[in-house]
N, C-alpha and C positions, 0 to 999 in steps of 0.2 A: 504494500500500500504506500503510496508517497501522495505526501502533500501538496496542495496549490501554490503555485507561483506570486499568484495572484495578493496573497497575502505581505507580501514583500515587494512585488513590483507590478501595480495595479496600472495595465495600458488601456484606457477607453477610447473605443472609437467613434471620432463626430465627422459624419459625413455632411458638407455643407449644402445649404437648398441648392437647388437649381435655378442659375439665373433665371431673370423674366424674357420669354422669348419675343424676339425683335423681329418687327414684321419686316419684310426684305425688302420691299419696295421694288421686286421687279415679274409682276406677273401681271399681264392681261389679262379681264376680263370682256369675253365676247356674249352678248346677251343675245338670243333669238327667240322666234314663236315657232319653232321645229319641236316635237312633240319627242324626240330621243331621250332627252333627258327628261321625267320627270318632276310635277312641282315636289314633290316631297323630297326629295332626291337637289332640287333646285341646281346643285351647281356642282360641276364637275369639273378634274384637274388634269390634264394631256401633256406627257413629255413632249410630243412629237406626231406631227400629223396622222402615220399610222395607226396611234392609239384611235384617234375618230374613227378610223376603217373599225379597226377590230371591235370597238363598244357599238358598230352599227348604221354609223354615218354614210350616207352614201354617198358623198361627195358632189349632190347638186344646191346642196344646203347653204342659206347665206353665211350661215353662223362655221361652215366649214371653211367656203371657200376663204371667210374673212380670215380666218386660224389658217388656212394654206399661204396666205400672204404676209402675215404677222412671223412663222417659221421662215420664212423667205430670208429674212432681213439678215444682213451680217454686223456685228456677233449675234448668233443666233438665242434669241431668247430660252432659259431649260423649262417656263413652261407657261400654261395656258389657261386659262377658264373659261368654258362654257357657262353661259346661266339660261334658265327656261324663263321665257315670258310668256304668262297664259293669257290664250287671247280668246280662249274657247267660251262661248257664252252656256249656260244653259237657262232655265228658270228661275232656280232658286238666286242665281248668281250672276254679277256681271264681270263681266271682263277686265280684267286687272289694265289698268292705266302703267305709263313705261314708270312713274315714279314708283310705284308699288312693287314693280317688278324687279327693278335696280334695288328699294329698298329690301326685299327677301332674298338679294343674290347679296346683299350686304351682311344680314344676321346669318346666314349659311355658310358665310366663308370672310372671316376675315383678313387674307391676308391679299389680296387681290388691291392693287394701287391704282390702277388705271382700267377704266372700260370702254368700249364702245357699244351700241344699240344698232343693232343692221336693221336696216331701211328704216330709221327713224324717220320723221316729218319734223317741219318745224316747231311742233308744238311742243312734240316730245322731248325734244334736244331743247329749247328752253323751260321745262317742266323740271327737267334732270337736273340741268345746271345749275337752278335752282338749290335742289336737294343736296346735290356733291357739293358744294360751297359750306355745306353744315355738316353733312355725312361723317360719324366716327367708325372705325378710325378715318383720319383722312384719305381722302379718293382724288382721283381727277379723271375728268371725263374727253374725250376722243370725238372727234364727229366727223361728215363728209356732208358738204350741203354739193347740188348742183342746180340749186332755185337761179332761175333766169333775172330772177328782181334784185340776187346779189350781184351779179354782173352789172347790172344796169344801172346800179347805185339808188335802186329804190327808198325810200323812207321803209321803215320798220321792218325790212328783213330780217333773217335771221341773226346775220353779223352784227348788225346794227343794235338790235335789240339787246345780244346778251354784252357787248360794249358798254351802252349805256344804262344796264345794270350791273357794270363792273364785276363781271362773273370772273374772280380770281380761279377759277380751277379748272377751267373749258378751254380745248384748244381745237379750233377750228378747221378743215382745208377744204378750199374750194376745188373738186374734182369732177370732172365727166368722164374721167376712164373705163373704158369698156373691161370686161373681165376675157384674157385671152384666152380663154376654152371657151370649145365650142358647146359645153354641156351649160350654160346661161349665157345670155346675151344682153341682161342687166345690167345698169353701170355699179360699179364694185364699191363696196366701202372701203376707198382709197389709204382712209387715213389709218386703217389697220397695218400700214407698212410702217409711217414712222412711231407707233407707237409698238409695234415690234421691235424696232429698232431703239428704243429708250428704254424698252426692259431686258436688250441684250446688251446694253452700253452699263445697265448700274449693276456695277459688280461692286464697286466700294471698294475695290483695292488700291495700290496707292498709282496715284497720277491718273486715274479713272474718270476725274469729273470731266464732262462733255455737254456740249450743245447740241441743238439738235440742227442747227443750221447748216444750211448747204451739203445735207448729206444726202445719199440713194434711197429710193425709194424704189426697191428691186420689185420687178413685175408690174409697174405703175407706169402708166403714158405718162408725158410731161403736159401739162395742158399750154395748148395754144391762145397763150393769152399774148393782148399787147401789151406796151408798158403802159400805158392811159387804165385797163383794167387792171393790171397787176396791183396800178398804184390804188383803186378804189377799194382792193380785197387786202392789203395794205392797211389803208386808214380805217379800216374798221378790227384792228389787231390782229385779222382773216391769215390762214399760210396758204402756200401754195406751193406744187411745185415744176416747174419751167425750165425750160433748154435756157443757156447762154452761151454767146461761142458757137453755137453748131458740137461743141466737144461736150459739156456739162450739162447735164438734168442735177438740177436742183433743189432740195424744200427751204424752204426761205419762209417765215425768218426765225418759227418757234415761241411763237408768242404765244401766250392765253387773250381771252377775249379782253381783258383790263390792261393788255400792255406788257403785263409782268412773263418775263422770260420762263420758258416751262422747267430748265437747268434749275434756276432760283425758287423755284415752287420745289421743286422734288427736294435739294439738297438743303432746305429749308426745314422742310419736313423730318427729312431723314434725321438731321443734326438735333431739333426737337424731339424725337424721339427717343434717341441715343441720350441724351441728356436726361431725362425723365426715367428711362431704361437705369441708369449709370442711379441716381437718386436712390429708385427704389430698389437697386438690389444692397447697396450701401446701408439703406435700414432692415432688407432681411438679413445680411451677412455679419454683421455686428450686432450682438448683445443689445444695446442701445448707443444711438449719436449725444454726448454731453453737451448739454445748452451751454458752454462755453465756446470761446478763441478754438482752444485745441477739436472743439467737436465742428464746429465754421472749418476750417481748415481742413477736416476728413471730407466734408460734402464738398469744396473745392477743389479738392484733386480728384474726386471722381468727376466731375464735371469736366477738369482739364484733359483727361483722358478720350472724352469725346471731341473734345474740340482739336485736339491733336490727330483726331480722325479723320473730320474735317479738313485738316491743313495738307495732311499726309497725302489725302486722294485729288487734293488740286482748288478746293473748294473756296479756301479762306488763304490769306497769304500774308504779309509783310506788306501793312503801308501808312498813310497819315487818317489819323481819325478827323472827319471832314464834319463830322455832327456837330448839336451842342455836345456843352460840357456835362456829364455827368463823374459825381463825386470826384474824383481827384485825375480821371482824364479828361483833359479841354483841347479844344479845336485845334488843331492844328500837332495836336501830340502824335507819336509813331509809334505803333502797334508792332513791333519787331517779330513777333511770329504771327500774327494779323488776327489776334485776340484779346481779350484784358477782364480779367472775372474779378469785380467792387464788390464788396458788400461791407454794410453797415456795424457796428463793432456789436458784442453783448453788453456792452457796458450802458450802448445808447439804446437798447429796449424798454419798451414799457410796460408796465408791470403786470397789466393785461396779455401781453402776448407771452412773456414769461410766463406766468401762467397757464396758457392754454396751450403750451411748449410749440409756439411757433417762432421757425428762427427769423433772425435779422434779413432785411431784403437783398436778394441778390443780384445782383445786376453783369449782363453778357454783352460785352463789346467786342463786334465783329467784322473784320475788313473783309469782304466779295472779294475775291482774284477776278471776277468779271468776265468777262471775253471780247478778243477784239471781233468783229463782224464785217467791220467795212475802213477802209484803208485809202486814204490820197497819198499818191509819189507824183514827188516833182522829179522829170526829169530834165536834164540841164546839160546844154552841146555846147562847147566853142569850140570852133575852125583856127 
């Protein structure tokens, strides 16, 4: 018989939680009223176009051939989502609206960042945008108009409208390209190309940040516009994408409908995310954070850890802080790794929030690395 160890040298095992898992920000989803997928089922996930074949897709489906296009793109997105939108009536019930639709492919699947709606209308694509503007976790939404009234510069088109309700998360492109199989002769939901191509471009590794501007749009016509049209789908934040040269098809310029660059939406997002991510595993991983200096100090370098994420993949960089001033950076200071995390001291809390152990305010100063997009050279000859 011999004795436990244990009583002399007692080792316990503590296995830590498991981080909080971080939505990845690069999955499409494609919404249709094709009946494969059912509503209770809602939404489905495909490495690769085959997967449709094999779960039964027959390939004349909007909702395929748009996922045949979005697979297209290089780097090739790893994956996809289908969602159903039930459009079926019966008696008891009416037919789901595309916000309704988008909202159950939302609670069914959180991690989907981008969608589009095949053969939306205009009502739908401003109904949605609507919704995606609020939508948790945050979303952005995809579209393809070919309304002859955005060409024309009409009052209230679709461009127009979701512009001048500043739809921060909608990114537009005006396309009539045909789809080149001869199995539909429909015009295609174009825009499922560059939004393929924005969830095979975020990998988050380092030097990864990208724009979406002037890249390929594999299996898309260029549309034949002039520069008089280009510029009216233009001024309404509209993309599009166009030959220059006779050598380049282009998408241009990446906007959303409010102006704001779709780059600065995503990696906005993502950085917020991470930061909150970074917080709360910070309070499951420790015992407790001490409403002190020393406990301020552990929440700030988990925070710096994201932001160094940020800097690493191309996002934020080294420059002058051009804002007001806030706490002890002012206008014109430099950001040397193109970040700067304030916060308020414990000492200057009040006695309320000590209490209800909220900490001191924190405050995230951020320089953009930006992108350049458009470039003047002078060139200059003497004989």
């Amino acid at each position: 018989m011999t004795l436990p160890l244990s009583n002399i040298v007692n080792v316990s095992i503590n296995v830590g939680p498991v981080a909080a898992v971080r939505t990845s920000f690069n999955v499409g989803l494609i919404v249709g009223t094709s009946n494969i997928i059912s509503t209770e089922v809602r939404v489905k996930t495909y490495s690769k176009i085959g997967g449709l074949t094999d779960d039964g897709w027959k390939g004349d489906e909007p909702e395929y051939l748009a996922a045949q296009i979005y697979f297209s793109q290089s780097p090739v997105p790893k994956l996809v989502a289908i969602g159903r939108w039930d459009t079926t009536k019966s008696l008891e019930t009416a037919a789901e609206t595309a916000v309704q639709a988008v909202t159950a492919c939302r609670q069914a699947n959180s991690e989907w960042y981008a969608c589009l709606l095949c053969n939306a209308v205009k009502a739908d694509i401003i109904e949605v945008a609507a919704y995606i503007d609020s939508a948790s976790p945050v979303s952005t939404m995809f579209y393809t108009t070919r309304d002859a009234d955005v060409l024309a510069g009409i009052a209230g088109n679709v461009m127009e409208t979701l512009q001048k309700s500043s739809s921060h998360r909608t990114l537009g492109q005006y396309s009539t390209s045909k789809y080149s199989t001869s199995i539909k002769a429909d015009s295609t939901d174009s825009v499922a190309a560059i939004m393929g191509y924005a969830m095979g471009s975020n990998t988050q590794t380092a030097g990864s940040a990208y724009t979406l501007a002037y890249k390929s749009e594999t299996g898309i016509t260029a549309e034949p516009l002039t520069e008089g049209q280009a510029k009216i789908i233009k001024n309404y934040n509209g993309n599009i994408y166009v030959n220059r040269g006779t050598v380049y098809n282009l998408f241009e310029n990446g906007t959303m409908a409010d102006g704001t660059y779709f780059d600065e939406v995503l990696n906005l997002d993502i950085l917020s995310n991470n930061i909150q991510a970074a917080v709360m595993n910070t309070f499951i991983d420790l015992p407790k954070v001490p409403q002190t200096d020393a406990g301020m100090a552990t929440l700030l370098n988990a925070i710096t850890s994201s932001l160094e994420t940020a800097r690493a993949t191309g996002f934020i960089s080294g420059g002058v802080w051009n804002a007001a001033p806030i706490l002890t950076v002012n206008t014109g200071d430099v950001l040397p790794r193109g970040y700067a995390i304030l916060a308020s001291t414990i000492a200057e809390q009040s006695q309320a929030d000590r209490d209800n152990r909220v900490s001191p305010p924190i405050y995230i100063l951020i320089k953009s690395a930006g992108a350049i997009q458009n470039v003047a050279i002078g060139l200059y000859i003497n004989r």
